[in-house]
Each structure stands twice: as structure tokens, then as C-alpha cells.
C-alpha positions in Angstrom: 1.1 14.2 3.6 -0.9 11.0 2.3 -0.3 12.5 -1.5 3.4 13.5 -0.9 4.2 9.5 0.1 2.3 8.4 -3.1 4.0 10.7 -5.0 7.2 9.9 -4.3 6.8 5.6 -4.9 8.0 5.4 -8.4 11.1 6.9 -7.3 11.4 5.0 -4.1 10.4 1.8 -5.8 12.8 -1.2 -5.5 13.3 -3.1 -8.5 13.0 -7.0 -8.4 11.3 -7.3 -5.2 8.2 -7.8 -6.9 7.9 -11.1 -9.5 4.4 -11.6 -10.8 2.2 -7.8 -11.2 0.4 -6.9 -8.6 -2.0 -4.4 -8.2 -3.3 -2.3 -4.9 -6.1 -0.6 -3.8 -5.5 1.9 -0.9 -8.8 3.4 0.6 -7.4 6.1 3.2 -10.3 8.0 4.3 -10.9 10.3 1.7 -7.5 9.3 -0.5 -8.5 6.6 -2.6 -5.6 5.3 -5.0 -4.8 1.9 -7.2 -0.9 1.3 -7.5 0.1 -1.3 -10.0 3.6 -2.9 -9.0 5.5 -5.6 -11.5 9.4 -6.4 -11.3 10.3 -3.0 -12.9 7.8 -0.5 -12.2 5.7 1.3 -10.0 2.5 3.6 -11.2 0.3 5.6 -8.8 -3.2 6.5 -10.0 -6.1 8.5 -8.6 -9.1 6.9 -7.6 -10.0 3.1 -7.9 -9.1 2.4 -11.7 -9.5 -1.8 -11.3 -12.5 -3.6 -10.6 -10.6 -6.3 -8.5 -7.2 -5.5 -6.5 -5.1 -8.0 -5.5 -4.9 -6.3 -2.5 -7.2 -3.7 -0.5 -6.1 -1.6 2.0 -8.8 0.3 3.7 -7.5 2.3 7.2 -7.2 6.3 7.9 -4.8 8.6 6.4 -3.1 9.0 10.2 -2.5 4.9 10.6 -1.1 4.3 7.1 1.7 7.2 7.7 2.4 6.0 11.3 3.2 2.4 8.6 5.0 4.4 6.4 6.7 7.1 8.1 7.6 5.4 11.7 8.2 1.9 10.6 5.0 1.2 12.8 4.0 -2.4 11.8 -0.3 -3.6 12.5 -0.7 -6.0 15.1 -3.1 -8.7 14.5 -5.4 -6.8 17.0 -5.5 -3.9 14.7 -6.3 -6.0 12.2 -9.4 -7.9 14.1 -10.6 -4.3 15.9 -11.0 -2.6 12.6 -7.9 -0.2 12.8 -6.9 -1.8 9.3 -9.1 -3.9 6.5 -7.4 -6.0 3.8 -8.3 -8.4 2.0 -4.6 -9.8 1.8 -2.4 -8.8 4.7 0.7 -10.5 3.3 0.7 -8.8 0.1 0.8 -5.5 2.6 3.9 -7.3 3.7 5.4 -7.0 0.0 4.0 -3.7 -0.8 6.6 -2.7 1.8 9.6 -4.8 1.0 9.1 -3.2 -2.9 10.0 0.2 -1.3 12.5 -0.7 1.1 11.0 -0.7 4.3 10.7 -4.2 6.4 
């Protein structure tokens, strides 16, 4: 399920949300992948492939899809218990807007 959602960003990616490149780092049990967002494009790749993300994004495989799939949004509690790690919680915030979902 976890590779079916990455698979289908590029297509699902919204143009001009994001201005300055960013790149992410998504740790999801055992998924691990970097996306790379700029103003025009979206790119998926296996693995960590960056030394430094702007954003990291550790949680499990089941949270992220209740994110992605149910429009389920982490409290700051999930955030403080664990539930979710990032080092940048309002570039989360963008990831999402960049593929349509608020």
C-alpha cells in the first residue's frame, strides 16, 4: 500500500505549491524513501539518497496511510508520544498541500 502512494506522487503532484526545492526523507518502518519537490516536479527515490533532508518523517507504514488515505491529521500529542518524528512538522504541512490534500 505504502509503495502504491509513492508511486503515484508525480502524478498527483500539484504544481506551484512548492517555491524553493525541498527535499524529504520518509522512514516508514521498513520503507525508507527521499522525495525531492520544487515548483514543477516531484521525484520518488528508493532509499535515503541525501545526507541532509529538509524534512524527516519517521512514523509506521499504518499512521502515514491513516495521513494519506483518511485525511487523518497528527495531533501535537502524537507528535510528543512518539507516534510521529520530524524534524520539521510544517514542512509536513506543505508536503501535503503540494498533493492536494489540506
Amino acid at each position: 500500500m505504502i509503495d502504491t502512494i509513492f508511486a503515484a506522487l508525480p502524478a498527483s503532484f500539484v504544481a506551484g505549491v512548492v517555491e524553493e526545492p525541498q527535499v524529504y526523507y520518509f522512514s516508514l518502518g521498513a520503507t525508507k524513501k527521499t522525495v525531492r519537490l520544487d515548483a514543477q516536479s516531484c521525484t520518488v527515490e528508493e532509499g535515503r539518497t541525501v545526507a541532509e533532508a529538509d524534512c524527516v518523517c519517521k512514523t509506521d507504514e499504518s499512521f502515514f496511510a491513516s495521513i494519506w488515505n483518511d485525511g487523518y491529521r497528527p495531533s501535537m500529542g502524537d507528535f510528543l508520544s512518539g507516534k510521529i518524528k520530524s524534524n520539521n512538522p510544517t514542512a509536513l504541512q506543505l508536503f501535503l498541500r503540494a498533493f492536494g490534500k489540506q
